[in-house]
C-alpha positions, 0 to 999 in steps of 0.5 A, a space after each residue: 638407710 635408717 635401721 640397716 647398720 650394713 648400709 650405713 657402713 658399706 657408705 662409709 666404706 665406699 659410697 661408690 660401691 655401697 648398695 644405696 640408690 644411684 640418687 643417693 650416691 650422686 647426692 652424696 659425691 656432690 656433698 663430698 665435693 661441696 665439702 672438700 672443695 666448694 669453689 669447684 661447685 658448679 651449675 653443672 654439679 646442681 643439674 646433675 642432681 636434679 637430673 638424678 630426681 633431687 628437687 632445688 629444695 633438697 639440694 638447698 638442704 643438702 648444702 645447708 646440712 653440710 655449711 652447718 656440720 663445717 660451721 659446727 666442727 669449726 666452732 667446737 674446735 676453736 672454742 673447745 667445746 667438750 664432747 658427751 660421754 659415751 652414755 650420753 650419746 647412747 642415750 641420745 641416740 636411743 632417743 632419737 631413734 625412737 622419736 626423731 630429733 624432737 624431744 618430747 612433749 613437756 608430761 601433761 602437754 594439750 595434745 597437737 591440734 588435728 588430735 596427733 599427739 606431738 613428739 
């Protein structure tokens, strides 16, 4: 979905019909399951993954980004936390989309070893 605005949307629009692999549409009805009812999760849901070609691994990861985005939500809103200003946002997510979630190298940084320069 990175860079395809179209895709983006048709998931938010209706995961169930967006033009996204089978895998990924199983990934995310578990998620909405995890996050609209976890005592409903079950053995069964994780094998089902599994079964569409999600490793234990990024099924762990799935639940870990959707615990912390709950425990995020929930912290802000109890401790009223302001968001960013739209440009802030704009920049970071121009930031982001060039270069990922890790900011840059302090300038003049020694280069990563194996000779990459890190991000």
């Amino acid at each position: 979905m990175l860079g395809s605005t179209e895709h983006v949307q048709a998931v938010l629009d209706d995961v169930k019909t967006a033009p996204i692999p089978e895998a990924e549409k199983a990934l995310f009805a578990f998620v909405d399951k995890l996050n609209d009812a976890p005592g409903d999760v079950c053995r069964e849901d994780v094998e089902r993954l599994k079964a569409a070609g999600w490793s234990d691994e990024a099924v762990y990861d799935a639940v870990s980004v959707c615990a912390l985005f709950n425990f995020y939500n929930r912290w802000i809103d109890g401790t009223g936390v302001q968001g960013l200003s739209p440009a802030m946002y704009e920049r970071s997510a121009k930031r982001m989309a060039t270069g990922g979630y890790l900011p840059a190298p302090p300038p003049g940084s020694p280069p990563k070893p194996g000779g990459e320069p890190e991000r």
